[in-house]
Backbone as CSV, one residue per row, in Angstrom:
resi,resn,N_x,N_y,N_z,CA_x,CA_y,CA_z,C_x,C_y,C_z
1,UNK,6.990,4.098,21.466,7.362,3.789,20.089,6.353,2.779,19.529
2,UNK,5.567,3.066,18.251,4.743,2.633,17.667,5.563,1.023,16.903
3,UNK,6.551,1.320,16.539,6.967,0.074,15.413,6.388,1.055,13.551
4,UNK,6.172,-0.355,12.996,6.254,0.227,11.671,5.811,-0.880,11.295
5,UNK,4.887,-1.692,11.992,4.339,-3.182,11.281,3.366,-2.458,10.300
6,UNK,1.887,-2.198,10.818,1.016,-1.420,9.982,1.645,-0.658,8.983
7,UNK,2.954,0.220,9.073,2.687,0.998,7.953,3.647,0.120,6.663
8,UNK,3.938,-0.811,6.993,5.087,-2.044,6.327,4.065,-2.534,5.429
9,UNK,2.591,-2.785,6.419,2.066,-3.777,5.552,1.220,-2.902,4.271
10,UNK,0.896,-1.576,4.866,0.160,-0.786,4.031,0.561,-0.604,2.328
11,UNK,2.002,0.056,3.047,3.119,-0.030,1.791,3.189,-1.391,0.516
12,UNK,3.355,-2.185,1.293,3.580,-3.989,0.477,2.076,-3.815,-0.229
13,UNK,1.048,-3.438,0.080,-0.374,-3.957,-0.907,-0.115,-2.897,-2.002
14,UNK,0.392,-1.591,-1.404,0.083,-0.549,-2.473,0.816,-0.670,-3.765
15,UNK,2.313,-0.847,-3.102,3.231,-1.670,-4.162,3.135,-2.677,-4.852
16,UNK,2.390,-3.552,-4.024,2.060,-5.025,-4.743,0.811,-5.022,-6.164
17,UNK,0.369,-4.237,-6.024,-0.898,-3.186,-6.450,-0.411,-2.782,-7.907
18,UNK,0.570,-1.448,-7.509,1.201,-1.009,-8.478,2.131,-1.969,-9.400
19,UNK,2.628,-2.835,-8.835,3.431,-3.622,-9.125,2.611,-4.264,-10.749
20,UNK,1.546,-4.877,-10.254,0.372,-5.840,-10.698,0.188,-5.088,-11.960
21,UNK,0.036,-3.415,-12.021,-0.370,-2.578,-13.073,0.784,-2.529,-14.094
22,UNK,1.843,-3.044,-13.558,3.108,-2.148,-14.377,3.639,-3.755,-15.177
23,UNK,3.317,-4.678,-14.436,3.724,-6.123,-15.009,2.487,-6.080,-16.170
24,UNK,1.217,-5.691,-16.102,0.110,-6.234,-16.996,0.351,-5.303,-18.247
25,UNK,0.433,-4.247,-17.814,0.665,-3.228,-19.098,1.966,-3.463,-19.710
26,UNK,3.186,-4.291,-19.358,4.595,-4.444,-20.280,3.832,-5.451,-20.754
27,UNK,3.082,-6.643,-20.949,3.060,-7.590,-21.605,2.333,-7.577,-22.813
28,UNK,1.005,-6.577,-22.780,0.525,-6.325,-23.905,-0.170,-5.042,-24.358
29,UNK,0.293,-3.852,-22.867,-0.398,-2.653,-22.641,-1.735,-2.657,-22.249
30,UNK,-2.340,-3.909,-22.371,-3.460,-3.517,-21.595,-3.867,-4.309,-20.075
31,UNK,-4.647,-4.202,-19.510,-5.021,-4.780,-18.414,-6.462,-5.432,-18.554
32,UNK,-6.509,-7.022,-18.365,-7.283,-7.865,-19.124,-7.799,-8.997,-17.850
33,UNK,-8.801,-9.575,-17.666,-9.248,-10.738,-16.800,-7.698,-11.875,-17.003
34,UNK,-7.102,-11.801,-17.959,-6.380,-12.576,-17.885,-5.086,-12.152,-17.241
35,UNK,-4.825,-11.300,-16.925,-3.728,-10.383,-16.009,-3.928,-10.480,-14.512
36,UNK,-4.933,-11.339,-14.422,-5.395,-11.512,-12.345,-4.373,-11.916,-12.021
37,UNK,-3.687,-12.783,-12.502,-2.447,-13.701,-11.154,-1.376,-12.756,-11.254
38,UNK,-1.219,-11.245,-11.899,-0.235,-10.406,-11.377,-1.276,-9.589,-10.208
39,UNK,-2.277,-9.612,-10.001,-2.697,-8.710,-8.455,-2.881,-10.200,-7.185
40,UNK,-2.430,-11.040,-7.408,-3.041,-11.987,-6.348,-1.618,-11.987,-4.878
41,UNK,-0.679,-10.839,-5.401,0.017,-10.744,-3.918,-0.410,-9.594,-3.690
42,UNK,-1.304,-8.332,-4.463,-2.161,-7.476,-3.697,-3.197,-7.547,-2.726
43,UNK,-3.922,-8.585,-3.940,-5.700,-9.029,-2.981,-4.803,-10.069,-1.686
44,UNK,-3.944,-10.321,-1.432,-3.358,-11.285,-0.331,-2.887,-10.032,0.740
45,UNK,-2.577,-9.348,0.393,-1.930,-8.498,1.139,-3.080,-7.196,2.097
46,UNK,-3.739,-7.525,0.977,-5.072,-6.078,1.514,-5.961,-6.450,2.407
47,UNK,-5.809,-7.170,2.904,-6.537,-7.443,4.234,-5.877,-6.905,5.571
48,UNK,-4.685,-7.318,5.967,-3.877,-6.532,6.482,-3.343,-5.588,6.276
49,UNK,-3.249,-5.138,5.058,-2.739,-3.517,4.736,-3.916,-2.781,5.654
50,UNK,-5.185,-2.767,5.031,-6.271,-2.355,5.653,-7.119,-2.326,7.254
51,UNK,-6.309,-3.243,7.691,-6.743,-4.010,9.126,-6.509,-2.739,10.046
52,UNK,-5.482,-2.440,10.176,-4.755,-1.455,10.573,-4.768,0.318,10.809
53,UNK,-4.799,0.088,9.205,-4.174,1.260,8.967,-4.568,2.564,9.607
54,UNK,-5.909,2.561,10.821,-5.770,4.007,11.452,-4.539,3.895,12.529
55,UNK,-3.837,3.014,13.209,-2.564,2.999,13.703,-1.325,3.415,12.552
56,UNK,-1.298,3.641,11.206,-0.441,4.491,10.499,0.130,5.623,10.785
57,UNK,-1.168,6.934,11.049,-0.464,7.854,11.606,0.534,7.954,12.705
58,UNK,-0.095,7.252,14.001,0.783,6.986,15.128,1.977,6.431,14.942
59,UNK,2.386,5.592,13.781,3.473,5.001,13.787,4.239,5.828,12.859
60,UNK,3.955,6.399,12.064,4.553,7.867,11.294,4.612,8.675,11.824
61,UNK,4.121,9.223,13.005,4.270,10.291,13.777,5.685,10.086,14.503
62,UNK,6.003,8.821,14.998,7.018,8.908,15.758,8.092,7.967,15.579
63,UNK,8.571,7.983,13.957,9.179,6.985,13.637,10.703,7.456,14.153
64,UNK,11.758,6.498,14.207,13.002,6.654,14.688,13.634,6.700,13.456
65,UNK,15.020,7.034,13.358,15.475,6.802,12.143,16.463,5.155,11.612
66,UNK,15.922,4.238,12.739,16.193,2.962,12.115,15.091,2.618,12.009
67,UNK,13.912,3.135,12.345,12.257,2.600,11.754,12.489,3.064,10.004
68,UNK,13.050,4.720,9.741,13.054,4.852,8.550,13.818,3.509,7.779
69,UNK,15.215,3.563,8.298,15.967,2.936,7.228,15.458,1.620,7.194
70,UNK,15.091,1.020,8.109,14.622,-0.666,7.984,13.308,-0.010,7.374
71,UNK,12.555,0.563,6.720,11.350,0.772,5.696,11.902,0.577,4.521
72,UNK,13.040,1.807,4.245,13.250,2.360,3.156,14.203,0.298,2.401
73,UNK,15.129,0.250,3.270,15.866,-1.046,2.953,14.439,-2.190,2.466
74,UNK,13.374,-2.168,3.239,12.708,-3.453,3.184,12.264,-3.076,1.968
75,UNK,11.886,-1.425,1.080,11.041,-1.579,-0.074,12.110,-2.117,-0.924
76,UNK,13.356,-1.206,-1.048,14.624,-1.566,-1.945,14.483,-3.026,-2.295
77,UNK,14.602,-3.869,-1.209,14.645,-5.312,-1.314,13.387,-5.660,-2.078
78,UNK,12.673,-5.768,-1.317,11.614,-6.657,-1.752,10.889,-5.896,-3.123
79,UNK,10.959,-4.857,-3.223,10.286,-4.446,-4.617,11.494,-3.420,-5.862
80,UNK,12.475,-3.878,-5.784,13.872,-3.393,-6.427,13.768,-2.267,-6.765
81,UNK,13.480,-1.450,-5.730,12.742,0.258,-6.129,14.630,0.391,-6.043
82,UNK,15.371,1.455,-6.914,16.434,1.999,-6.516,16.428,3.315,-5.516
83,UNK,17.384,3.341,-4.814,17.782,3.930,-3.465,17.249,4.994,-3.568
84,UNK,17.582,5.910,-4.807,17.578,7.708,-5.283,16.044,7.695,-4.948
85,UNK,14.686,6.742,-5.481,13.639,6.690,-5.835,12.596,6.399,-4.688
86,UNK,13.121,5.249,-3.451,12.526,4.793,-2.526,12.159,5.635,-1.967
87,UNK,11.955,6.336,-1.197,11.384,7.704,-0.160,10.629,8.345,-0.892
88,UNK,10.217,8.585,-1.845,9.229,9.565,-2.895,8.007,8.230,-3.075
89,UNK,8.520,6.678,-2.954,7.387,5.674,-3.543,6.749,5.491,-2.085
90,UNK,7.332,5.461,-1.054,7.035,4.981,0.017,6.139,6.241,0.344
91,UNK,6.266,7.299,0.483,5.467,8.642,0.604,4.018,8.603,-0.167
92,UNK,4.583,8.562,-1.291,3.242,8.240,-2.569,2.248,7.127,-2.267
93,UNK,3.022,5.829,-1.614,1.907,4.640,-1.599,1.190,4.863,-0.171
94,UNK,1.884,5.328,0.845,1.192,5.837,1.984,-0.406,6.558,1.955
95,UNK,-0.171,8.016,0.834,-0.686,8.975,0.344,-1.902,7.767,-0.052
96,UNK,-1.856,7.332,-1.754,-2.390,6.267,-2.178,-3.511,5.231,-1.003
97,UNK,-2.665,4.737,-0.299,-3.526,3.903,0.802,-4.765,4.872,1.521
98,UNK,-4.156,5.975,1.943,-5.172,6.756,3.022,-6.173,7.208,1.858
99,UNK,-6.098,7.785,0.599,-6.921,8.032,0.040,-7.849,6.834,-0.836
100,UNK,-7.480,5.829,-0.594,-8.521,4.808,-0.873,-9.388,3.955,0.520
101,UNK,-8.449,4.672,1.468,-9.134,3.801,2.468,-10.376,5.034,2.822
102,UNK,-9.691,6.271,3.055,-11.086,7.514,3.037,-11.823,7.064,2.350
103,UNK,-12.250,6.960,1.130,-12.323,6.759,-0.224,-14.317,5.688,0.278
104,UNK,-13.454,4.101,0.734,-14.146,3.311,1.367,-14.625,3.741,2.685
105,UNK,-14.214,4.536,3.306,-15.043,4.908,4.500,-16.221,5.680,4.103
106,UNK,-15.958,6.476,3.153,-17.161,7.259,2.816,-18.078,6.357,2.055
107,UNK,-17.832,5.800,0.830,-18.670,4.721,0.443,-19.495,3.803,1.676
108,UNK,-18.841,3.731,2.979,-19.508,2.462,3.561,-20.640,3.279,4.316
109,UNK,-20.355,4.961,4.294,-21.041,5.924,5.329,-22.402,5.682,4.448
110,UNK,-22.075,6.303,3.082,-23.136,6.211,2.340,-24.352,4.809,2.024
111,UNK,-23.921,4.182,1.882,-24.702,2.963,2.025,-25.214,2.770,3.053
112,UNK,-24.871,2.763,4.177,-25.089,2.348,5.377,-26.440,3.329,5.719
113,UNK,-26.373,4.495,5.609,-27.363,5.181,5.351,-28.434,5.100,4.120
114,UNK,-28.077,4.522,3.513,-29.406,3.899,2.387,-30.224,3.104,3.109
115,UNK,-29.516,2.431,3.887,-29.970,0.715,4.094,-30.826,1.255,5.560
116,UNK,-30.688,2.224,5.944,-31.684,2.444,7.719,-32.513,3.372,6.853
């Protein structure tokens, strides 16, 4: 049994992330240098979201179903997603993470090959 630390923390940046977008755009619709201190529990979080995350699959591969519910409970809580909604956000920010972390792997392939 893998646990569900990595994919806990993955979740918390993506949300924290989204979070950051949805607070900046109610205040004046746009997203402005002056809107930073709603992403500063993202950029806190993305170090460890990222640290990780090729142990994600493994820990999604063989989650138990109190690994689910202690996920699904920890987003409810901490990001007041309602119940009906949680399992579709947690899926989505997963999705979200791997395709930005691909995203940066390929960017780092590419450069890296500029630079030799």
């Amino acid at each position: 049994m893998a646990g569900i630390k990595e994919t806990k923390e993955l979740v918390t940046c993506i949300l924290d992330f989204m979070e950051g977008i949805a607070v900046s755009l109610d205040n004046d619709g746009e997203i402005t240098w002056t809107d930073a201190i709603n992403f500063v529990s993202a950029l806190k979080s993305m170090p460890r979201a990222f640290d990780g995350i090729s142990e994600i699959p493994t820990e999604v591969g063989d989650l138990t179903e109190n690994e689910v519910k202690e996920l699904v409970e920890y987003v409810m809580e901490e990001f007041d997603i309602p119940q009906d909604q949680v399992e579709n956000m947690i899926e989505r920010a997963l999705g979200i993470g791997f395709a930005v972390y691909d995203y940066v792997v390929d960017l780092q392939n590419i450069f890296s090959q500029e630079v030799t």
